[in-house]
N, C-alpha and C positions, 0 to 999 in steps of 0.2 A: 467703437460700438458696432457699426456697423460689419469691421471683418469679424468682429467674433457672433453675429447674427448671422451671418454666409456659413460658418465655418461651422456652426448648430445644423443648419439646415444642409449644409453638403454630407455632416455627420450622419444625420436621420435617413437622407437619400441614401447613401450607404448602405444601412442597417436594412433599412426595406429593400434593398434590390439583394444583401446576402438572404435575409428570410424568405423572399420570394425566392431565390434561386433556389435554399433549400427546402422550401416547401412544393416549389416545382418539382427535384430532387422525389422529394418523398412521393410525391404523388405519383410521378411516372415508375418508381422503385414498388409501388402498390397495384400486384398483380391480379388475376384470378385464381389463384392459388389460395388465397385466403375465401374463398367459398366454399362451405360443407363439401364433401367427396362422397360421404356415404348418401345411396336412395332407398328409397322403399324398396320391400321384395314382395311380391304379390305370388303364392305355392313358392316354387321354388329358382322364380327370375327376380333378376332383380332389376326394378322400374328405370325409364328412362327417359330426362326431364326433356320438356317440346319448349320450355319457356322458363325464365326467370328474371328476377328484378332481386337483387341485392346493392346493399350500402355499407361499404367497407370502409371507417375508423383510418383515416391519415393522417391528424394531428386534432386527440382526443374527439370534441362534440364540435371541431371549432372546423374542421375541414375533413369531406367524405366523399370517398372515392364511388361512382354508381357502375356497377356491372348488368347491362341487361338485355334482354333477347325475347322480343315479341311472340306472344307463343302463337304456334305451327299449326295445322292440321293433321302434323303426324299422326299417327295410331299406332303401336306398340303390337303385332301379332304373338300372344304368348302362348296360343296353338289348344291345347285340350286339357282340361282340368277333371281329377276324374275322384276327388272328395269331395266330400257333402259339404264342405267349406273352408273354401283354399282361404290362408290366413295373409292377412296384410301383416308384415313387421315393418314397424315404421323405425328409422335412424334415431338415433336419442337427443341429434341436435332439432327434431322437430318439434315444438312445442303445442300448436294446434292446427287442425285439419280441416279441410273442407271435400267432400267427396258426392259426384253423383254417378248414378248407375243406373242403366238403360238395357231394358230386353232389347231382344231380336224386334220388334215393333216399334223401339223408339220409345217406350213409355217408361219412365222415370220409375224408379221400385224403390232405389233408394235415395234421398234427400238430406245429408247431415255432415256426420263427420264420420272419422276412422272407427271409433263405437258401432256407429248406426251400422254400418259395413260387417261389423262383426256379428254380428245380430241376425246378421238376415240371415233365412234359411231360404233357399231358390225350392221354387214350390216345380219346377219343372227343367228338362237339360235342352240348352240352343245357345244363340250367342248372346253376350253380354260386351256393354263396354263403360267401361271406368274411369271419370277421370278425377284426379287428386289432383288438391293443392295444399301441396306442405310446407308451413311458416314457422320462421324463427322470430320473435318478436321481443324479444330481451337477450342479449345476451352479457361476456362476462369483457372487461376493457381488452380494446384491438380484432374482436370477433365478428363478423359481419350479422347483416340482420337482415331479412326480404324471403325470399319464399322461393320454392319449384314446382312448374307445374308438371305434370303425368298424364297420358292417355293411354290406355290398352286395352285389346279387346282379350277377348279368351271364349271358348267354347265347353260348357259343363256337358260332362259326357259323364255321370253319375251312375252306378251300373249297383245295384244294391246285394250286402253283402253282410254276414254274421261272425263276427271274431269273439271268441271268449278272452278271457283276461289271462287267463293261465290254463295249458292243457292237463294241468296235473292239481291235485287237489287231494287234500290230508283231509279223513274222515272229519267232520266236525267244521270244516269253511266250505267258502262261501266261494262262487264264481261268476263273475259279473259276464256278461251275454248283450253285446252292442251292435246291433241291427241300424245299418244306416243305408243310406240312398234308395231312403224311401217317401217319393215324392207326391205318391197320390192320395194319400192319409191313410194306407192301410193299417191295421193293427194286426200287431205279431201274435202267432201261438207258437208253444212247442209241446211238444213230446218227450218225454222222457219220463225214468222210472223212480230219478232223484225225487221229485217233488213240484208243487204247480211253483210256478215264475210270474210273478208281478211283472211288470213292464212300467217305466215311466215314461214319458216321452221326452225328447233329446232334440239340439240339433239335427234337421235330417234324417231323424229315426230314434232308436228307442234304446233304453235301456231297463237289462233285467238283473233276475239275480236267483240263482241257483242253489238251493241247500243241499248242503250233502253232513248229514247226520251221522252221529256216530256209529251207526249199525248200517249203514252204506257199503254195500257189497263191492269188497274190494277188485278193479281192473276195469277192462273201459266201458263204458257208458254210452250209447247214441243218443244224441238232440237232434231231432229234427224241426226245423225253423221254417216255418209259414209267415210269409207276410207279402202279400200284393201278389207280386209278378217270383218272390224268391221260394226256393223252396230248396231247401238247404243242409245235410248234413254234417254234422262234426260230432271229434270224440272227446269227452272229459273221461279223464283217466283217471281213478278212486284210489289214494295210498292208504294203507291200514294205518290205523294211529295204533300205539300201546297203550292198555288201561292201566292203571293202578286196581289192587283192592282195599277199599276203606271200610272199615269198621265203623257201624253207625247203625244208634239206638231203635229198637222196636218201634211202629209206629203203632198208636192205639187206633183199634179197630172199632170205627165210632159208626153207627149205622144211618143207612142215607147217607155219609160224608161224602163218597165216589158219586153219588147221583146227583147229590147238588153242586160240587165243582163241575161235574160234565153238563150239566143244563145251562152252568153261569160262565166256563171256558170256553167250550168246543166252538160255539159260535161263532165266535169274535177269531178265530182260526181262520173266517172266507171272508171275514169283512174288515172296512178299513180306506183310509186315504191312497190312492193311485199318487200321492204327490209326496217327492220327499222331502222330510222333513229336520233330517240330522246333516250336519255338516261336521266334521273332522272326526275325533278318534270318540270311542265310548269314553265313558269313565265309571270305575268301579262303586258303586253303590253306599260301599261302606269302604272306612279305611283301616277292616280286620281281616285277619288270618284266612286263609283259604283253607278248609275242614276239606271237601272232596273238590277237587275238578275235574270238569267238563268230561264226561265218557268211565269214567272211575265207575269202577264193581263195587256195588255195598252190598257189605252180609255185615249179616243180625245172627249172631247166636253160632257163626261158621255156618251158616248158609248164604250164599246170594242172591240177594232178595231184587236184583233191578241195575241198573245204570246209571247214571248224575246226569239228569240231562240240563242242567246250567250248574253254574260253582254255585256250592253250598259255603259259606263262611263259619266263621268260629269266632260269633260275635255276639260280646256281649251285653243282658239285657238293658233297653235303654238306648243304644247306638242309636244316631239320625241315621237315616235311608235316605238317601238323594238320588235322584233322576240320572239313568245313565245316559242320556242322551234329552233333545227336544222333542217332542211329542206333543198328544192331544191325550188328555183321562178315558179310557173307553169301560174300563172299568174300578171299581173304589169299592173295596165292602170287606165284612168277613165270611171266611168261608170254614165248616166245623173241619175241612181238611187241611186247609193250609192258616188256618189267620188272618190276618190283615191281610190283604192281596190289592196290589195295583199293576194294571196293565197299563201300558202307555202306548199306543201307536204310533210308530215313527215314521208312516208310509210306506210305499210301492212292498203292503206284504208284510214287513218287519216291524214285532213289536217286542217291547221288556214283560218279562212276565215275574213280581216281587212276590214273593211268598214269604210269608212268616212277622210280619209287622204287628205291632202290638196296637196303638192307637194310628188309625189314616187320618194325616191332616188335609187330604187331596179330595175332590168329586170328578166325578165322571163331565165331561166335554171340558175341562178347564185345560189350559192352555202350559205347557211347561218348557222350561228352560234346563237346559244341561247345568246339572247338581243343585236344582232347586229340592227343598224339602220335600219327603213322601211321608212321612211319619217315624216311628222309632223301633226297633227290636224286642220281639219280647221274650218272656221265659219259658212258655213254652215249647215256640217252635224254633227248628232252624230257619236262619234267613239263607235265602234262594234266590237267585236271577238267573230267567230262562231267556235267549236269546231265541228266537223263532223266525224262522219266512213263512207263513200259512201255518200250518201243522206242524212242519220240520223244527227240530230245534239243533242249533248250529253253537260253538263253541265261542262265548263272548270273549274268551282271554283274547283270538284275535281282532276282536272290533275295537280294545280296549290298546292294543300293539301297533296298531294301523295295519297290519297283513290281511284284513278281511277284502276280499272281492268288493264288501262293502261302501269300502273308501275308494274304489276304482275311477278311477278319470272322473273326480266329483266338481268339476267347473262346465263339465258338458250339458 
């Protein structure tokens, strides 16, 4: 009994001096190579860590290897940054952030995480400095898990500046107008023979939006841009679109009709929300035929009588009208020229102008959503949706395609 009690116990010594050998094995075979490789890139360096603490997975949850490096006083010189908001890209193994950010004075501006960072607009150019802490805090089996730390300075040298979206422009769109590194709150103006430009304000500056209508004189265009310290030329260059000509019915010549649509339009032309309020593509109103579009010659009788200044449809009576975009009601009623008519304001400038609706289920200040109900089609008018910035009226096919100036860098 006894040799086979030794002979248990010389066994188990055994067993634990091989598992300890290979779990010694493992452990010394368990390098820092299995620490994330990718860091942050802050413009266009990419960061570089003063400190870390990671815990590398050697045998499952039951034995973990610790890699770690007290962080440094280092500073990172990343030298001149010269947009209005150099972008943090963080690595995708980082799961959450910690970041603060100090003026040339030492005083704290920002407080949070990678978010908060993106957020800020620097109200002034000098030096800054930054430091991140990026954690991985779950990961998937054998991945380590602990954090990098970052410090770098950089110097905003912001030098303000006007870029259009496109130097070239087809009768009928739009051209979006981005004024940035502008640090003192001025507010922009321009010049030009296009049409007045809304502004919203942006990151860092501002943005507008230029109409160029169908009867926009073809070849280039000067903008001159005022805002603060800038003072700025550029050319938008005007392509001729081709019209069709549509055939399309006499209109009855109903008296007073011109003096009460311009008493209950023309207004709502200067006024309006500075804030906008559509995000992604239009959407078409009704889901019928297109009778003219946008810039098309109508004659009445083999004369032509005007232009399309929004798609007319070939829709019949009764059709729902929904909202081509989100807006606010600015106007709701009938008019003896158009019918049912709802305007909707979408902000910085641009509204929908519906013409031809038989009963409005909408009122004025009410609040809408993209393709919420407007009311229905009637018999005797054509339905119409006029696409405008101020006065101008612009071509919705492309608000409705995404190619409008419209949709231009709309996360800024």
């Amino acid at each position: 009994m006894k040799k086979l009690l030794l002979w248990l116990v010389m066994v188990v010594v055994m067993l634990a001096v091989l598992l300890g050998g290979a779990g010694y094995a493992m452990y010394a075979m368990t390098g820092d190579d299995k620490l994330p490789t990718q860091h942050p890139t802050l413009g266009d360096t990419e960061l570089e860590p003063i400190g870390y603490d990671w815990s590398v997975p050697v045998l499952g949850n039951v034995l973990n290897r610790t890699f770690e490096q007290p962080s440094t006083l280092t500073v990172q010189k990343l030298g001149e940054m010269t947009e209005a908001a150099p972008e943090l890209v963080l690595p995708d193994w980082a799961q959450r952030t910690t970041l603060t950010l100090k003026d040339s004075t030492g005083s704290v501006v920002v407080q949070g995480d990678a978010a908060a960072f993106a957020m800020y607009a620097y109200p002034k150019n000098g030096s800054y400095e930054l430091t991140l802490t990026a954690y991985r805090n779950t990961a998937d089996p054998g991945d380590a898990t602990g954090w990098y730390r970052y410090c770098a300075s950089y110097t905003m040298n912001i030098q303000p500046k006007a870029v259009l979206s496109s130097e070239r422009v087809s009768q009928g769109g739009v051209a979006a107008l981005v004024i940035t590194g502008i640090l003192d709150g001025s507010e922009p103006t321009v010049e030009t023979d296009l049409g007045d430009v809304w502004f919203r304000p942006v990151t860092g500056g501002y943005m507008g939006y230029i109409p160029v209508t169908y009867n926009a004189e073809g070849g280039p265009h000067t903008l001159t841009v005022t805002c603060g310290s800038l003072t700025q030329e550029l050319t938008l260059n005007v392509m001729q679109s081709e019209a069709k000509t549509v055939d399309v019915a006499a209109e009855a010549d109903i008296p007073g009709a011109a003096t009460e649509y311009k008493n209950a339009i023309w207004p709502l032309y200067t006024q309006g929300s500075s804030e906008k309020l559509w995000q992604g593509n239009f959407a078409s109103p009704v889901p019928s035929a297109i009778l003219a579009d946008y810039g098309a010659r109508l004659r009445t009788d083999g004369t032509i009588t005007g232009r399309a200044t929004g798609i007319n449809y070939n829709a019949a009576a009764g059709t729902a009208v929904t909202a081509p975009q989100a807006g606010t009601v600015v106007y709701a009623g009938t008019l003896a020229l158009t019918g049912g008519t709802v305007v909707i304001d979408h902000g910085c400038g641009v509204k929908s102008y519906l013409f031809g609706l038989d009963a409005v289920k909408v009122q004025r200040g009410q609040s809408l959503a993209r393709g919420e109900e407007l009311g229905a089609t009637s018999e005797e008018h054509t339905l119409i949706w006029e696409l405008r910035i101020g006065s101008k009226s612009v071509d919705p096919a492309a608000a409705l395609t995404g190619s409008s100036g419209l949709l231009y860098r709309e996360t800024m």
